[in-house]
N, CA and C atoms of all chains as a GROMACS GRO file, in nm:
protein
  480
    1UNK      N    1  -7.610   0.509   4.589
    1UNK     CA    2  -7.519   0.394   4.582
    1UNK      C    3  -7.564   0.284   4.679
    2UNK      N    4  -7.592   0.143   4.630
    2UNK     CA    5  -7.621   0.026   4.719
    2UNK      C    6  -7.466   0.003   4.805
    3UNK      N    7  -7.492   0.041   4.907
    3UNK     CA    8  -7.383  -0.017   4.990
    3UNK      C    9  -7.304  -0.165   4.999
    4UNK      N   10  -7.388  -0.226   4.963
    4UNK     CA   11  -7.337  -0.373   4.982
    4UNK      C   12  -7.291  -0.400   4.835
    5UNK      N   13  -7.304  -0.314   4.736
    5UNK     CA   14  -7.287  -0.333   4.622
    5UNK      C   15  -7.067  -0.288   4.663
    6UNK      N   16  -7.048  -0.206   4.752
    6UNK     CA   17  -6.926  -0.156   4.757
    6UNK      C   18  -6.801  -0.290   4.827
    7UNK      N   19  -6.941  -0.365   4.939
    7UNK     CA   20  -6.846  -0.474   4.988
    7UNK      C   21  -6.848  -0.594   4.903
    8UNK      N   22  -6.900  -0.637   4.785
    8UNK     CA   23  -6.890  -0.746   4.694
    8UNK      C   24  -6.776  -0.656   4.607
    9UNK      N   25  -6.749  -0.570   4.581
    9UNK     CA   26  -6.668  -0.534   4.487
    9UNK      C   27  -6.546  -0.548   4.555
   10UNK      N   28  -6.525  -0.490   4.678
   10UNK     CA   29  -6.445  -0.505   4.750
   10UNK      C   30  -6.395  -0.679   4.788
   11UNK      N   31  -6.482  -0.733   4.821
   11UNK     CA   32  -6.454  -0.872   4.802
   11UNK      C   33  -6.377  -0.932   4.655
   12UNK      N   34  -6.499  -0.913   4.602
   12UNK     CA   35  -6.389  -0.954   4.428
   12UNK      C   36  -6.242  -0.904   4.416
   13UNK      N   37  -6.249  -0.786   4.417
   13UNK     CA   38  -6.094  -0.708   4.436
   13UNK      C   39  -6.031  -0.770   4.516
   14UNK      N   40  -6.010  -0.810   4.638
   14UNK     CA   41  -5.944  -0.908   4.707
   14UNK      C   42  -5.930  -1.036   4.678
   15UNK      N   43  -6.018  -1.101   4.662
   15UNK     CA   44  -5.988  -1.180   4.600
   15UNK      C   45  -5.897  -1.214   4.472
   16UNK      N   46  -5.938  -1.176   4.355
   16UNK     CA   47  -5.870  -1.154   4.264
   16UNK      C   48  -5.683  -1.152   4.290
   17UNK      N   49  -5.634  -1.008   4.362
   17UNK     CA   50  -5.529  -0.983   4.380
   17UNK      C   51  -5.453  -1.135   4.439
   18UNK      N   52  -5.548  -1.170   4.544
   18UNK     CA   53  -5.493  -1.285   4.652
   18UNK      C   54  -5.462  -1.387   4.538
   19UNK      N   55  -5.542  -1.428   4.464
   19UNK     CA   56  -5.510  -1.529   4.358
   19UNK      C   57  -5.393  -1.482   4.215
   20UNK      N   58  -5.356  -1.375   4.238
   20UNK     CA   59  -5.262  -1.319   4.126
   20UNK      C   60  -5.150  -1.324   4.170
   21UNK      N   61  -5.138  -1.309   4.352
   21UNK     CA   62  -5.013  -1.358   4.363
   21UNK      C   63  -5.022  -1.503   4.437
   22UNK      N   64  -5.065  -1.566   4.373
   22UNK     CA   65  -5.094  -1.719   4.412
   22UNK      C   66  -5.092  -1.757   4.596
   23UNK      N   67  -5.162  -1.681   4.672
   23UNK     CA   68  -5.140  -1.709   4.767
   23UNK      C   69  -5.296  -1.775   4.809
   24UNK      N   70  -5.303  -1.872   4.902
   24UNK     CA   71  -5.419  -1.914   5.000
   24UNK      C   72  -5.504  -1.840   5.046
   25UNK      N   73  -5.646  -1.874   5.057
   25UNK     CA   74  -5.697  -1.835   5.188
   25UNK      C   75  -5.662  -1.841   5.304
   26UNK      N   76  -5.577  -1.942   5.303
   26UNK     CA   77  -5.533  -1.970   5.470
   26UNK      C   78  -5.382  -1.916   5.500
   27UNK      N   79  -5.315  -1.920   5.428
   27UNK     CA   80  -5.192  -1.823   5.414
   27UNK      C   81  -5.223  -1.666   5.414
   28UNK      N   82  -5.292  -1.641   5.329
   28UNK     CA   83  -5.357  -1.486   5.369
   28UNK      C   84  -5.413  -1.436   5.472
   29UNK      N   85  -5.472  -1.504   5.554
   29UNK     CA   86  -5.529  -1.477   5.651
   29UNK      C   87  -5.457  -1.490   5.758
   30UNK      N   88  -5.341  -1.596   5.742
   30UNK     CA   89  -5.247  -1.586   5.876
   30UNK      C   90  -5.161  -1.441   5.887
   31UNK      N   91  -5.116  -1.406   5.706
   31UNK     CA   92  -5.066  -1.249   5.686
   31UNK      C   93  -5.140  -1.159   5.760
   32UNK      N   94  -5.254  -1.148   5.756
   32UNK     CA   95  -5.305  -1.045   5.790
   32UNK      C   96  -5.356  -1.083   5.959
   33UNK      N   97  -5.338  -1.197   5.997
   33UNK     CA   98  -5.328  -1.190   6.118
   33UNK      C   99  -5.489  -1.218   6.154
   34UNK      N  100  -5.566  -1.317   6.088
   34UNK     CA  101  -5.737  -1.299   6.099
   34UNK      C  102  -5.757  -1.429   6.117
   35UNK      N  103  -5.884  -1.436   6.108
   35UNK     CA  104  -5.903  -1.624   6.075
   35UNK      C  105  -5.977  -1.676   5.917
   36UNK      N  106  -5.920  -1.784   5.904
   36UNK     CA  107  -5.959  -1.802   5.723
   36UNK      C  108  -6.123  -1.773   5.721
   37UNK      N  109  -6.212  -1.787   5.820
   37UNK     CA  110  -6.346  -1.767   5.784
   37UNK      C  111  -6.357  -1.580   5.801
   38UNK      N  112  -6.291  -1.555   5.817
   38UNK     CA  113  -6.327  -1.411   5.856
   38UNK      C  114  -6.273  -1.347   5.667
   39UNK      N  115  -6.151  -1.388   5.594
   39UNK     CA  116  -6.093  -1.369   5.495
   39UNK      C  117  -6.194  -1.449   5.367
   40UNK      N  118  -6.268  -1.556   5.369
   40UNK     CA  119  -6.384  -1.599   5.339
   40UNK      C  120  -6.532  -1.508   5.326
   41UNK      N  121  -6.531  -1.477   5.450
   41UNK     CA  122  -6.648  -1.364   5.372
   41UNK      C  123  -6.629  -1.271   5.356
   42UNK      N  124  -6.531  -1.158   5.359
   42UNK     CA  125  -6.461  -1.082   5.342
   42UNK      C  126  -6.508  -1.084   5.139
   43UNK      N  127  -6.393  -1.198   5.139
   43UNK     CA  128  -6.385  -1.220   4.971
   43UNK      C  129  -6.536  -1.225   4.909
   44UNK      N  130  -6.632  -1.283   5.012
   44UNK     CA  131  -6.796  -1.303   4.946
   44UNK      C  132  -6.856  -1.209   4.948
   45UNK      N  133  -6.836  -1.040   5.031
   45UNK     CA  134  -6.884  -0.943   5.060
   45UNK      C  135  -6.999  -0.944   5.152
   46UNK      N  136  -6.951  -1.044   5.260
   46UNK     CA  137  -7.078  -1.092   5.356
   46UNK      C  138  -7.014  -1.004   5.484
   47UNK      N  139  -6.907  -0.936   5.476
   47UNK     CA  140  -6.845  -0.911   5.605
   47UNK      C  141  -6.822  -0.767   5.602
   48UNK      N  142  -6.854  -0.682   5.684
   48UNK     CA  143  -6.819  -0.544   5.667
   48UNK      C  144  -6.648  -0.528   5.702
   49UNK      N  145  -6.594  -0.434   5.653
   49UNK     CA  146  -6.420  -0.432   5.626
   49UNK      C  147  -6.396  -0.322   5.704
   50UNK      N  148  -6.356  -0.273   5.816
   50UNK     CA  149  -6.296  -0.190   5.904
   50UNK      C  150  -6.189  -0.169   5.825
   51UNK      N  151  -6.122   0.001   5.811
   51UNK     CA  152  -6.031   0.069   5.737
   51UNK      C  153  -5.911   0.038   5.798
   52UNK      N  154  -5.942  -0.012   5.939
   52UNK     CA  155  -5.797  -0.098   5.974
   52UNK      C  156  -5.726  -0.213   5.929
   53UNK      N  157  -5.846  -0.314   5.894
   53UNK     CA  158  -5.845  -0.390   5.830
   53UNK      C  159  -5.798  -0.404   5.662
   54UNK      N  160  -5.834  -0.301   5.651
   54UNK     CA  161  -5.840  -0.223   5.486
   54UNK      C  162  -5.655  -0.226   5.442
   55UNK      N  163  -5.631  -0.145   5.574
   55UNK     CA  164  -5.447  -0.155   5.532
   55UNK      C  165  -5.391  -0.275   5.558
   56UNK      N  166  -5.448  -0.363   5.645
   56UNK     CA  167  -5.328  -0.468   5.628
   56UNK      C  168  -5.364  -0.589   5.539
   57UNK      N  169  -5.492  -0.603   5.464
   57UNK     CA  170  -5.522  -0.668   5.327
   57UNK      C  171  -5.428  -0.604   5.259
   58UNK      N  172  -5.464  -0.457   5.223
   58UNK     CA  173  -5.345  -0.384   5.129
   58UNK      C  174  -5.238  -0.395   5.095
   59UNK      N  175  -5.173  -0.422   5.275
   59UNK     CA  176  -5.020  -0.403   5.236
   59UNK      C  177  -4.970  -0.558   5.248
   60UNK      N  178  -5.074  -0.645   5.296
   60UNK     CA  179  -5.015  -0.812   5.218
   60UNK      C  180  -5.060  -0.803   5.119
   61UNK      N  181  -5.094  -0.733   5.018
   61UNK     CA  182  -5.163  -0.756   4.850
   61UNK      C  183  -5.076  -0.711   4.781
   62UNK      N  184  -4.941  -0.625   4.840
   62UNK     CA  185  -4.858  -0.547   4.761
   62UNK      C  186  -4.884  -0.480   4.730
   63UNK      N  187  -5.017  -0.394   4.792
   63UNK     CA  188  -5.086  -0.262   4.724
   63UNK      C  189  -5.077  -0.124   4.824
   64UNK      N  190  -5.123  -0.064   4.812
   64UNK     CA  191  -5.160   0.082   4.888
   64UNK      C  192  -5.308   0.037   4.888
   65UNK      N  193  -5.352   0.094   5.031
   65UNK     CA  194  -5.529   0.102   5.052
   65UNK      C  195  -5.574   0.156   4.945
   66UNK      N  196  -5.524   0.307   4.932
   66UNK     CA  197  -5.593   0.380   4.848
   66UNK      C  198  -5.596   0.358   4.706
   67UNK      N  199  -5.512   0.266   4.651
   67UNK     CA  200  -5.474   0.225   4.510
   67UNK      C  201  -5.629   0.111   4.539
   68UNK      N  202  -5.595   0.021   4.601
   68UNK     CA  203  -5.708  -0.062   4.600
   68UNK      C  204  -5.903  -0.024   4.640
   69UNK      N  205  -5.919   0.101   4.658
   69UNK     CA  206  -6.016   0.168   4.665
   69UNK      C  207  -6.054   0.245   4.549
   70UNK      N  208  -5.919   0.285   4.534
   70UNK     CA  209  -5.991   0.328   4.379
   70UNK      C  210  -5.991   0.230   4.257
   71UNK      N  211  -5.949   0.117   4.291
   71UNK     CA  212  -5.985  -0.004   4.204
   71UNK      C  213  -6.132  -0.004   4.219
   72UNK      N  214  -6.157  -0.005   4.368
   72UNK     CA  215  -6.363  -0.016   4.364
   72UNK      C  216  -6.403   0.045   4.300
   73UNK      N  217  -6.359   0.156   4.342
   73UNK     CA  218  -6.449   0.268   4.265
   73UNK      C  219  -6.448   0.288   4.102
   74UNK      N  220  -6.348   0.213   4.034
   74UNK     CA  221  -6.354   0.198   3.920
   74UNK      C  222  -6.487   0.132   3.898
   75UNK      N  223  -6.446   0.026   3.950
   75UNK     CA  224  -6.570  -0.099   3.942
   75UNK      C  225  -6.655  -0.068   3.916
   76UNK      N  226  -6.691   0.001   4.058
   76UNK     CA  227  -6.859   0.044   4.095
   76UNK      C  228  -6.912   0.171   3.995
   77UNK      N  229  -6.818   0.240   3.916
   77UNK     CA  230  -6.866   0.325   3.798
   77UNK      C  231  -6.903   0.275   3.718
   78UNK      N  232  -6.792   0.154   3.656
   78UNK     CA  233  -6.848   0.089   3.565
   78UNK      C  234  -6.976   0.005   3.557
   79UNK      N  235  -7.032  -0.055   3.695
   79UNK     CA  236  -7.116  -0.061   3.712
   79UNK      C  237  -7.276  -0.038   3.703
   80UNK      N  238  -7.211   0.105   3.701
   80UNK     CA  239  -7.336   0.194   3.690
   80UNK      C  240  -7.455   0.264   3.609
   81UNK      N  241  -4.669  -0.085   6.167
   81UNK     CA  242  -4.782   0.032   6.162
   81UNK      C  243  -4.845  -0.020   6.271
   82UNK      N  244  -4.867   0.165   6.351
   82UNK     CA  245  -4.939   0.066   6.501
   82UNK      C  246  -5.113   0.123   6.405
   83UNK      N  247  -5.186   0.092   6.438
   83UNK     CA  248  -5.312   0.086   6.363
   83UNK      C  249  -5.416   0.153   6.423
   84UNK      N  250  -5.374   0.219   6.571
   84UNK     CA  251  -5.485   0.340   6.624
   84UNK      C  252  -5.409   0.487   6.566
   85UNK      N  253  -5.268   0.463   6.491
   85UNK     CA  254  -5.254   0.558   6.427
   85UNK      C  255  -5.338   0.572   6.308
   86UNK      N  256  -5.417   0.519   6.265
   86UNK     CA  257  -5.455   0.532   6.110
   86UNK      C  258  -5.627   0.578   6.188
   87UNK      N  259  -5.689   0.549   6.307
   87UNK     CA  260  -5.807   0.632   6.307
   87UNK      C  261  -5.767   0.695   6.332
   88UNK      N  262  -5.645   0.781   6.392
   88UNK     CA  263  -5.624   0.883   6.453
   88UNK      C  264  -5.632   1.016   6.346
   89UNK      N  265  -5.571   0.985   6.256
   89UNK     CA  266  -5.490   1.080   6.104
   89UNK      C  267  -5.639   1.067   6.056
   90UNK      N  268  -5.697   0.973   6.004
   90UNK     CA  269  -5.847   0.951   5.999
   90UNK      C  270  -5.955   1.019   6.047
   91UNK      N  271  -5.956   1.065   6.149
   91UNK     CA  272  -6.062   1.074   6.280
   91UNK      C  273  -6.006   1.285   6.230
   92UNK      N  274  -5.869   1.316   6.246
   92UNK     CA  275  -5.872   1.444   6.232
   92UNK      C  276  -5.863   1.488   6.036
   93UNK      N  277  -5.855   1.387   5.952
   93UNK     CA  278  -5.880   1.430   5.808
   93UNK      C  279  -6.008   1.456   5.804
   94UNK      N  280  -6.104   1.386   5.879
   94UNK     CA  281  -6.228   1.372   5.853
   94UNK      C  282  -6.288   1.532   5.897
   95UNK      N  283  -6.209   1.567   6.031
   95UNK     CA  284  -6.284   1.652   6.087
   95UNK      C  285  -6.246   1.792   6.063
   96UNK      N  286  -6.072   1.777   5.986
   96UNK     CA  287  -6.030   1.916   5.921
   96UNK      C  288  -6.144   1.972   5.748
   97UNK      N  289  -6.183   1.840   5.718
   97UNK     CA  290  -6.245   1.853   5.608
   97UNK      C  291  -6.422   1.928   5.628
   98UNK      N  292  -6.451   1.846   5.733
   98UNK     CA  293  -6.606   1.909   5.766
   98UNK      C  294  -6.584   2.043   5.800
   99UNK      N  295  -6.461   2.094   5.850
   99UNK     CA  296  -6.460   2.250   5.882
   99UNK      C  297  -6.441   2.355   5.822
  100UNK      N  298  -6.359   2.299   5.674
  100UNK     CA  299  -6.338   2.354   5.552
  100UNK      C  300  -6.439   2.364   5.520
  101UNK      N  301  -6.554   2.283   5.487
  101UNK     CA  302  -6.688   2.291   5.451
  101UNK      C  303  -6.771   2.358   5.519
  102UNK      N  304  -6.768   2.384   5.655
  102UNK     CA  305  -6.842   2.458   5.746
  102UNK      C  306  -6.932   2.401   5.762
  103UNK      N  307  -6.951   2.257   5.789
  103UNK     CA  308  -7.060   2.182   5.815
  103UNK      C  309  -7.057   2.109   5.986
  104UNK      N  310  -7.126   2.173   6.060
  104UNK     CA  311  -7.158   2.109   6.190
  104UNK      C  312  -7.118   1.974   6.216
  105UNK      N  313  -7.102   1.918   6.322
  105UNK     CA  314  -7.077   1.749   6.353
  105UNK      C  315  -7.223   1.691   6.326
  106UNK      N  316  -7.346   1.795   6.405
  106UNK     CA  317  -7.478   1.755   6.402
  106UNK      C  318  -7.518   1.759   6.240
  107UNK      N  319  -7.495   1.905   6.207
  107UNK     CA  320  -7.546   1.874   6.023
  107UNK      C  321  -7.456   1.737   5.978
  108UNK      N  322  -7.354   1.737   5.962
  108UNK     CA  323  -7.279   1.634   5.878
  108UNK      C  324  -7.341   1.464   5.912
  109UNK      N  325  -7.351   1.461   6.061
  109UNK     CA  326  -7.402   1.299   6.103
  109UNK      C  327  -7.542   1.308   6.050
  110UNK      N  328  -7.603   1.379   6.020
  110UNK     CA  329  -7.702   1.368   5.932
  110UNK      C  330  -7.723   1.345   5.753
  111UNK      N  331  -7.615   1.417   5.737
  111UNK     CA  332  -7.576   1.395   5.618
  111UNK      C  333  -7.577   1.241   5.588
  112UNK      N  334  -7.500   1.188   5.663
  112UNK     CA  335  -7.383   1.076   5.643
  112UNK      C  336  -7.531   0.914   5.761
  113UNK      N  337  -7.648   1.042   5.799
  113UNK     CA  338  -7.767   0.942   5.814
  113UNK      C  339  -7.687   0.848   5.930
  114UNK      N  340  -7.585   0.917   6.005
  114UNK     CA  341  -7.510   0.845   6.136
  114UNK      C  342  -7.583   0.925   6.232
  115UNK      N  343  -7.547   0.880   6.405
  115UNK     CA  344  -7.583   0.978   6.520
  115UNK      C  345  -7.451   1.085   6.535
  116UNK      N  346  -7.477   1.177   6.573
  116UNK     CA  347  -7.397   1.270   6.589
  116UNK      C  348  -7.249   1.206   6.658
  117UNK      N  349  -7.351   1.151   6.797
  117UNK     CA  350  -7.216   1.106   6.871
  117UNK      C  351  -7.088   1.007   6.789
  118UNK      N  352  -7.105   0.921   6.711
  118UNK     CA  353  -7.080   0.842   6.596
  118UNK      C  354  -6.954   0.962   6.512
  119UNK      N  355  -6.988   1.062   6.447
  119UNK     CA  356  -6.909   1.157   6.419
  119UNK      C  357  -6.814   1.150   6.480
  120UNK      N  358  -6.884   1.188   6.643
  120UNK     CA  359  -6.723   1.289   6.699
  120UNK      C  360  -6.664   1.198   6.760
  121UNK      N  361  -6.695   1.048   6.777
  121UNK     CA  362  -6.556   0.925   6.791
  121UNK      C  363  -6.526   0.885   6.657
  122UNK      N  364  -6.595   0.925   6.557
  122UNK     CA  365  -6.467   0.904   6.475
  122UNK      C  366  -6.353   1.001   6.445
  123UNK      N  367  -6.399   1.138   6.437
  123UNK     CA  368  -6.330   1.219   6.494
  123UNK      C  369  -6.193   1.221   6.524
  124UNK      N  370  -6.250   1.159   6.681
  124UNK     CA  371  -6.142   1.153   6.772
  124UNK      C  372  -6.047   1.033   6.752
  125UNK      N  373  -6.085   0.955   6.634
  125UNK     CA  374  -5.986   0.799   6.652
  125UNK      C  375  -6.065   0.746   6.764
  126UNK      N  376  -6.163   0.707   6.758
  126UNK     CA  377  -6.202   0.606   6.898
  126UNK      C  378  -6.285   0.530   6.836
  127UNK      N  379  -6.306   0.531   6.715
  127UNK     CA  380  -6.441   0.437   6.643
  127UNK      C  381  -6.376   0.386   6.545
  128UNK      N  382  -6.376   0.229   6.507
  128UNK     CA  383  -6.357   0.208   6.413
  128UNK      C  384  -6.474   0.237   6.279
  129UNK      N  385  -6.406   0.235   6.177
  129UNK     CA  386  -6.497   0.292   6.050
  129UNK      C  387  -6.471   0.188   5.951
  130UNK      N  388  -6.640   0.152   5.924
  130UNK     CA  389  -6.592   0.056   5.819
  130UNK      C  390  -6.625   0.125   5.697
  131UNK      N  391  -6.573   0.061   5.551
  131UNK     CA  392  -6.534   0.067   5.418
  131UNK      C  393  -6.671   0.117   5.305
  132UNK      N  394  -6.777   0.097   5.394
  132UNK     CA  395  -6.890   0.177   5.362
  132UNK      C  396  -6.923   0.300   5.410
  133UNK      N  397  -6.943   0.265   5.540
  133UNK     CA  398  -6.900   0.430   5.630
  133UNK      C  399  -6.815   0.530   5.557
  134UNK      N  400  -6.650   0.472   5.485
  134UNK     CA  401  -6.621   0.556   5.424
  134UNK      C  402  -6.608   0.646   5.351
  135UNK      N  403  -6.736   0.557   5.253
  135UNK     CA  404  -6.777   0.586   5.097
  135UNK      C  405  -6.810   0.726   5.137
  136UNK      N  406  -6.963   0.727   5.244
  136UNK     CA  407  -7.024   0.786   5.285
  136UNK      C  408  -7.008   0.912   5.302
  137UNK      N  409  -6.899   0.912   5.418
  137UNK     CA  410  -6.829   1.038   5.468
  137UNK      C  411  -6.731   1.088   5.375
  138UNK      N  412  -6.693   1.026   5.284
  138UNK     CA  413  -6.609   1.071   5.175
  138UNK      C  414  -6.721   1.171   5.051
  139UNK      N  415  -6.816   1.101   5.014
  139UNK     CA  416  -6.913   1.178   4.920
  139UNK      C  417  -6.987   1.307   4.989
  140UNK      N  418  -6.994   1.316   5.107
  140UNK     CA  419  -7.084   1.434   5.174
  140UNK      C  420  -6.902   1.497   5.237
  141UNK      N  421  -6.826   1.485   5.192
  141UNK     CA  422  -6.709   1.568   5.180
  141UNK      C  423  -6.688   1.619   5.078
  142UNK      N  424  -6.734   1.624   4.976
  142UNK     CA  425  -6.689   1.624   4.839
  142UNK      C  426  -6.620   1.582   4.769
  143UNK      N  427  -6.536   1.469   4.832
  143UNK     CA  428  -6.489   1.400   4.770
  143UNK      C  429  -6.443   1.214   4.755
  144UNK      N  430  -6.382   1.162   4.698
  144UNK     CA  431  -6.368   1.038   4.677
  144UNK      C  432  -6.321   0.950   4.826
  145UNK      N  433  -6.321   0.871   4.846
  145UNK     CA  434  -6.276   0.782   4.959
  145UNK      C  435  -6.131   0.754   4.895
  146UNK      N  436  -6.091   0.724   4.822
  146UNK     CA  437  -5.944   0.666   4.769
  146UNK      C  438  -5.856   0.799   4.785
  147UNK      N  439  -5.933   0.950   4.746
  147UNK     CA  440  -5.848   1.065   4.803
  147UNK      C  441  -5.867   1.081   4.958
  148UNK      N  442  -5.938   1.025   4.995
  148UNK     CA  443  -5.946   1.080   5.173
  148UNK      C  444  -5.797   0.906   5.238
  149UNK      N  445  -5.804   0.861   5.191
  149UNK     CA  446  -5.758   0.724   5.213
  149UNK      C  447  -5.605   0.780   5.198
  150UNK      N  448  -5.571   0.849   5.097
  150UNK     CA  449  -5.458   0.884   5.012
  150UNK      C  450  -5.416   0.994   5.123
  151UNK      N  451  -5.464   1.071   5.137
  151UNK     CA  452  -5.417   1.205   5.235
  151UNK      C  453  -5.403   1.137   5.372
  152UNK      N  454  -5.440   0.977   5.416
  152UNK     CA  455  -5.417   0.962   5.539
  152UNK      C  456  -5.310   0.864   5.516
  153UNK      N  457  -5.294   0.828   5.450
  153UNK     CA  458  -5.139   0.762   5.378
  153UNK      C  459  -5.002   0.886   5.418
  154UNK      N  460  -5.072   0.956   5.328
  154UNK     CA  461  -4.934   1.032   5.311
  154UNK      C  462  -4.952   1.098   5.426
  155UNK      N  463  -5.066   1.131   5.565
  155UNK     CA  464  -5.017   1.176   5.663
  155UNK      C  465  -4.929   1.090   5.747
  156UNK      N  466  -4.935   0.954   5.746
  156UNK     CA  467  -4.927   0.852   5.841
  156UNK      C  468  -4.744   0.842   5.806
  157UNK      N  469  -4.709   0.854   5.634
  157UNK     CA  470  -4.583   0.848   5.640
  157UNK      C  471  -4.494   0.957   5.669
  158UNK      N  472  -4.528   1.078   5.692
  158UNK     CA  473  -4.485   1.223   5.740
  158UNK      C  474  -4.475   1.220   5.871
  159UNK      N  475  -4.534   1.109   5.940
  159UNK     CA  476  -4.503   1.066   6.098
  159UNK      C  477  -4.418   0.999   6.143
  160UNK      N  478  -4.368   0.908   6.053
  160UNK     CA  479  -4.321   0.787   6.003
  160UNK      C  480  -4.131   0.812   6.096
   0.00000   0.00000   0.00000
Protein backbone atom coordinates (compact mmCIF):
# COMPACT_ATOMS: atom_id res chain seq x y z
CA UNK A 1 0.00 0.00 0.00
CA UNK A 2 1.42 3.64 -1.07
CA UNK A 3 1.12 5.47 2.06
CA UNK A 4 0.49 8.78 0.84
CA UNK A 5 -2.05 7.24 -1.30
CA UNK A 6 -4.00 6.81 2.43
CA UNK A 7 -3.45 10.69 3.27
CA UNK A 8 -5.03 12.05 -0.18
CA UNK A 9 -7.91 9.83 0.46
CA UNK A 10 -8.09 10.94 3.73
CA UNK A 11 -7.93 14.45 2.58
CA UNK A 12 -10.74 14.00 -0.06
CA UNK A 13 -12.89 12.37 2.67
CA UNK A 14 -12.59 15.45 4.66
CA UNK A 15 -13.05 17.47 2.56
CA UNK A 16 -15.99 16.28 0.92
CA UNK A 17 -17.90 15.80 4.39
CA UNK A 18 -16.74 19.60 5.33
CA UNK A 19 -18.52 20.75 2.15
CA UNK A 20 -21.76 18.50 2.74
CA UNK A 21 -22.35 20.19 5.71
CA UNK A 22 -21.63 23.50 4.14
CA UNK A 23 -19.12 24.57 6.47
CA UNK A 24 -15.62 26.72 5.72
CA UNK A 25 -12.23 26.12 5.80
CA UNK A 26 -11.92 28.68 8.22
CA UNK A 27 -14.89 27.81 10.35
CA UNK A 28 -13.64 24.24 10.44
CA UNK A 29 -10.57 24.81 11.51
CA UNK A 30 -11.53 27.17 14.30
CA UNK A 31 -13.91 23.77 15.32
CA UNK A 32 -11.26 21.80 15.52
CA UNK A 33 -9.20 24.25 17.16
CA UNK A 34 -6.11 24.37 14.25
CA UNK A 35 -5.13 26.92 11.83
CA UNK A 36 -6.91 27.20 8.28
CA UNK A 37 -3.43 26.32 6.65
CA UNK A 38 -2.94 23.36 8.70
CA UNK A 39 -6.94 22.16 7.62
CA UNK A 40 -5.70 23.13 3.91
CA UNK A 41 -3.26 20.59 3.59
CA UNK A 42 -4.76 18.27 5.57
CA UNK A 43 -7.68 18.36 2.79
CA UNK A 44 -4.60 18.23 -0.06
CA UNK A 45 -3.00 15.16 1.69
CA UNK A 46 0.24 17.19 2.10
CA UNK A 47 -0.01 16.88 5.95
CA UNK A 48 0.38 13.80 8.02
CA UNK A 49 -2.98 13.42 10.44
CA UNK A 50 -2.16 12.44 14.11
CA UNK A 51 -5.12 10.00 15.47
CA UNK A 52 -5.66 12.82 17.83
CA UNK A 53 -6.32 14.89 15.35
CA UNK A 54 -8.32 12.16 13.58
CA UNK A 55 -11.14 12.47 16.43
CA UNK A 56 -11.70 15.91 16.55
CA UNK A 57 -12.08 16.29 12.48
CA UNK A 58 -14.51 13.33 13.20
CA UNK A 59 -16.47 14.54 15.76
CA UNK A 60 -16.87 18.22 14.01
CA UNK A 61 -17.87 16.11 10.75
CA UNK A 62 -20.71 14.49 12.69
CA UNK A 63 -18.93 11.30 12.27
CA UNK A 64 -17.16 8.59 14.40
CA UNK A 65 -13.22 8.27 13.55
CA UNK A 66 -13.76 4.88 12.84
CA UNK A 67 -16.83 5.33 10.48
CA UNK A 68 -14.59 7.80 8.64
CA UNK A 69 -11.61 5.33 8.26
CA UNK A 70 -13.44 2.90 7.00
CA UNK A 71 -14.73 5.32 4.45
CA UNK A 72 -10.77 5.25 3.39
CA UNK A 73 -10.50 2.14 3.33
CA UNK A 74 -13.38 1.74 1.12
CA UNK A 75 -11.70 4.11 -1.14
CA UNK A 76 -8.40 2.77 -1.13
CA UNK A 77 -9.95 -0.86 -2.16
CA UNK A 78 -11.63 0.51 -4.68
CA UNK A 79 -8.71 1.87 -5.75
CA UNK A 80 -6.94 -0.97 -6.14
CA UNK B 1 -12.55 14.31 25.49
CA UNK B 2 -9.23 14.89 27.16
CA UNK B 3 -7.07 13.48 24.12
CA UNK B 4 -3.98 11.74 26.02
CA UNK B 5 -6.87 9.51 26.81
CA UNK B 6 -7.18 8.22 23.29
CA UNK B 7 -3.14 7.32 23.09
CA UNK B 8 -3.57 5.90 26.19
CA UNK B 9 -6.61 3.13 25.25
CA UNK B 10 -4.47 3.23 21.94
CA UNK B 11 -1.00 2.67 23.21
CA UNK B 12 -2.58 -0.50 25.44
CA UNK B 13 -5.07 -1.89 22.29
CA UNK B 14 -2.06 -1.88 20.41
CA UNK B 15 -0.04 -3.73 22.88
CA UNK B 16 -2.90 -6.24 24.20
CA UNK B 17 -3.11 -7.19 20.48
CA UNK B 18 0.75 -7.85 19.78
CA UNK B 19 0.49 -10.27 22.80
CA UNK B 20 -2.40 -12.15 21.56
CA UNK B 21 -0.25 -12.62 18.58
CA UNK B 22 2.84 -13.41 20.49
CA UNK B 23 4.83 -11.07 18.63
CA UNK B 24 7.83 -9.26 20.47
CA UNK B 25 7.94 -5.24 20.65
CA UNK B 26 11.43 -5.92 18.74
CA UNK B 27 9.77 -8.48 16.11
CA UNK B 28 6.63 -6.28 15.64
CA UNK B 29 8.76 -2.66 15.20
CA UNK B 30 10.16 -4.49 12.55
CA UNK B 31 7.28 -5.60 11.12
CA UNK B 32 5.71 -2.21 11.13
CA UNK B 33 9.71 -1.14 9.62
CA UNK B 34 9.54 1.40 13.01
CA UNK B 35 12.51 1.40 15.87
CA UNK B 36 11.61 -0.66 18.60
CA UNK B 37 11.77 2.20 21.00
CA UNK B 38 8.87 3.90 18.74
CA UNK B 39 6.63 0.74 19.71
CA UNK B 40 6.91 0.89 23.31
CA UNK B 41 5.92 4.87 23.46
CA UNK B 42 3.30 4.12 21.61
CA UNK B 43 2.51 1.57 23.80
CA UNK B 44 2.64 3.54 26.60
CA UNK B 45 0.46 6.66 25.21
CA UNK B 46 3.55 8.87 24.97
CA UNK B 47 3.82 9.04 21.10
CA UNK B 48 1.62 10.48 19.01
CA UNK B 49 0.61 8.15 15.94
CA UNK B 50 -0.16 9.30 12.80
CA UNK B 51 -3.02 7.89 10.30
CA UNK B 52 -0.45 5.99 8.31
CA UNK B 53 1.38 4.60 11.19
CA UNK B 54 -2.00 3.27 11.82
CA UNK B 55 -2.70 1.53 8.70
CA UNK B 56 0.52 -0.12 9.44
CA UNK B 57 0.22 -1.39 12.88
CA UNK B 58 -3.28 -2.30 12.16
CA UNK B 59 -2.32 -4.78 9.03
CA UNK B 60 0.72 -6.55 10.90
CA UNK B 61 -2.15 -7.01 13.62
CA UNK B 62 -4.32 -8.70 11.52
CA UNK B 63 -6.47 -6.49 11.27
CA UNK B 64 -8.21 -3.28 9.84
CA UNK B 65 -7.40 0.24 11.35
CA UNK B 66 -11.27 1.29 11.42
CA UNK B 67 -11.58 -2.05 13.81
CA UNK B 68 -8.57 -1.07 15.97
CA UNK B 69 -10.05 2.70 15.90
CA UNK B 70 -13.55 1.12 16.81
CA UNK B 71 -12.34 -0.95 19.93
CA UNK B 72 -10.66 2.35 21.13
CA UNK B 73 -13.97 4.15 20.76
CA UNK B 74 -15.84 1.86 22.54
CA UNK B 75 -12.97 1.62 25.16
CA UNK B 76 -12.82 5.39 25.65
CA UNK B 77 -16.78 5.39 26.16
CA UNK B 78 -16.73 2.52 28.94
CA UNK B 79 -14.52 5.19 30.77
CA UNK B 80 -16.72 7.76 30.01
Amino acid sequence: MISNAILKVLGETIRQRRSDLNISQEKFAEMCNVHRTYISQIERGLKSVSVKILFSLAENLNTTPSELIKEIEKKLNEKE
